[in-house]
C-alpha positions in Angstrom: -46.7 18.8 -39.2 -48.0 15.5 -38.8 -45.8 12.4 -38.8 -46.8 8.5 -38.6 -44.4 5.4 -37.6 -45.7 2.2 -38.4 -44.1 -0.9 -36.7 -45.0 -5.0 -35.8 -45.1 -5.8 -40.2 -43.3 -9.1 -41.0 -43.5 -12.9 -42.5 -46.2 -15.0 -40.8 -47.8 -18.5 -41.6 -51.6 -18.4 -42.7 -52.8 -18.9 -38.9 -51.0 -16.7 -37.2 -51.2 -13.4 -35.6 -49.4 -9.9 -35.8 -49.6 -6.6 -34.4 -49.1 -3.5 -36.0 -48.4 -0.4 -34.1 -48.3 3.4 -35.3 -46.9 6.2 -33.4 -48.3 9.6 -34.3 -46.6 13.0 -33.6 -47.6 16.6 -34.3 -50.5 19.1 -34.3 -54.5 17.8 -33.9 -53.4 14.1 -33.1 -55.2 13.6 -30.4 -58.3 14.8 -31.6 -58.6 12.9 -35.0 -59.7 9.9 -36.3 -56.5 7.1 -36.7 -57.0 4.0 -38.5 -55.4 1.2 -41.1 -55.5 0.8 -44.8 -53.7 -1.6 -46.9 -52.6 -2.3 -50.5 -52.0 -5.5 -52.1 -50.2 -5.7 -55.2 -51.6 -4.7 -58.3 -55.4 -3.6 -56.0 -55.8 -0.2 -54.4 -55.8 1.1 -51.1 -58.2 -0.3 -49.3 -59.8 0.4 -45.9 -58.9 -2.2 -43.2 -60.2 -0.4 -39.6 -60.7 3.2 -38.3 -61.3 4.6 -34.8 -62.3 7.6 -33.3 -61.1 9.4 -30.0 -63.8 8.3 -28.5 -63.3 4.3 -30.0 -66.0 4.2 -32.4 -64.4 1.9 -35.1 -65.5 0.5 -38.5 -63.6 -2.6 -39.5 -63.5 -3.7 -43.2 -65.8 -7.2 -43.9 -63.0 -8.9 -44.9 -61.4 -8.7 -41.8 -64.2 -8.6 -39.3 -63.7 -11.5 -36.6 -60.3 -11.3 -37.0 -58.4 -8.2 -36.4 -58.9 -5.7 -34.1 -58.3 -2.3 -34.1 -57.5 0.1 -30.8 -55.7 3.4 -30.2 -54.3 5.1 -26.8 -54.6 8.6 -26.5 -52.3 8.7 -23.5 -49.6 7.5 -26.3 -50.9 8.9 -29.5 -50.4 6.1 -30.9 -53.2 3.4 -32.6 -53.0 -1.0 -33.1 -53.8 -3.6 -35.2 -54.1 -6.8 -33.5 -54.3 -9.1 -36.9 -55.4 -13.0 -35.9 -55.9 -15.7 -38.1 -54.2 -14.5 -40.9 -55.0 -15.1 -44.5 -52.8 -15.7 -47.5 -54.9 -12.8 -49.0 -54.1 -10.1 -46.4 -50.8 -10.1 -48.0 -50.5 -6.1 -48.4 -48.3 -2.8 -47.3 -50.8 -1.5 -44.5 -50.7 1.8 -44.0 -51.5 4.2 -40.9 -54.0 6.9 -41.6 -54.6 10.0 -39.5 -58.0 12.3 -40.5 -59.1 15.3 -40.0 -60.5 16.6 -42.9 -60.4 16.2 -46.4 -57.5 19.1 -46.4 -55.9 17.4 -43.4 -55.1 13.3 -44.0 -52.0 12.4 -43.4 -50.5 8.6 -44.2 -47.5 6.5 -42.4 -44.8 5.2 -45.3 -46.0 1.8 -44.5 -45.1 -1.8 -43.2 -45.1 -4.7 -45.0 -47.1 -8.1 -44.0 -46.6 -11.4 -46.1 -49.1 -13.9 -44.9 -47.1 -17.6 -46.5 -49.7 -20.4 -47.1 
């Protein structure tokens, strides 16, 4: 059983910077690909940043320059530093955790509200 707990969402001026943490628990963690999506309302889930055990990441265009995605193995446990936040980054971001098709897992969520 795989669990995910998202932390760091919240209300932030266009400008400024959050982190997001998750904390993952349970079988194959350490070994599987941990990332960030987000959905805005009314849009679909969309990709924000993955990264492998080994820190091979893909980041989303849309955020490229500006947030940063890492994970400690030590910990289990996976970031997104978000900088220069956009009104349009507005979204529930969700922590993923992938290790097949049969095996992807999701956080419930945190919340970011980006205020212009």
């Amino acid at each position: 059983q795989v669990q995910l707990a998202e932390s760091g969402g919240g209300l932030v001026e266009a400008g400024g910077s959050l982190r997001l943490s998750c904390a993952a628990s349970g079988s194959f963690v350490s070994g599987a690909q941990l990332g960030w999506y987000r959905q805005a309302p009314g849009k679909q889930r969309e990709l924000v940043a993955t990264i492998t055990r080994g820190g091979y990441t893909n980041v989303a265009d849309s955020v490229t320059g500006r947030f940063t995605i890492t994970r400690d193995n030590t910990k289990n446990a996976v970031y997104l530093q978000m900088n220069s936040l956009k009104p349009e980054d507005t979204a529930v971001y969700y922590c993923n955790l992938w290790l097949s098709r049969s095996m992807n897992y999701w956080g419930e969520g945190t919340l970011v509200t980006v205020s212009s």
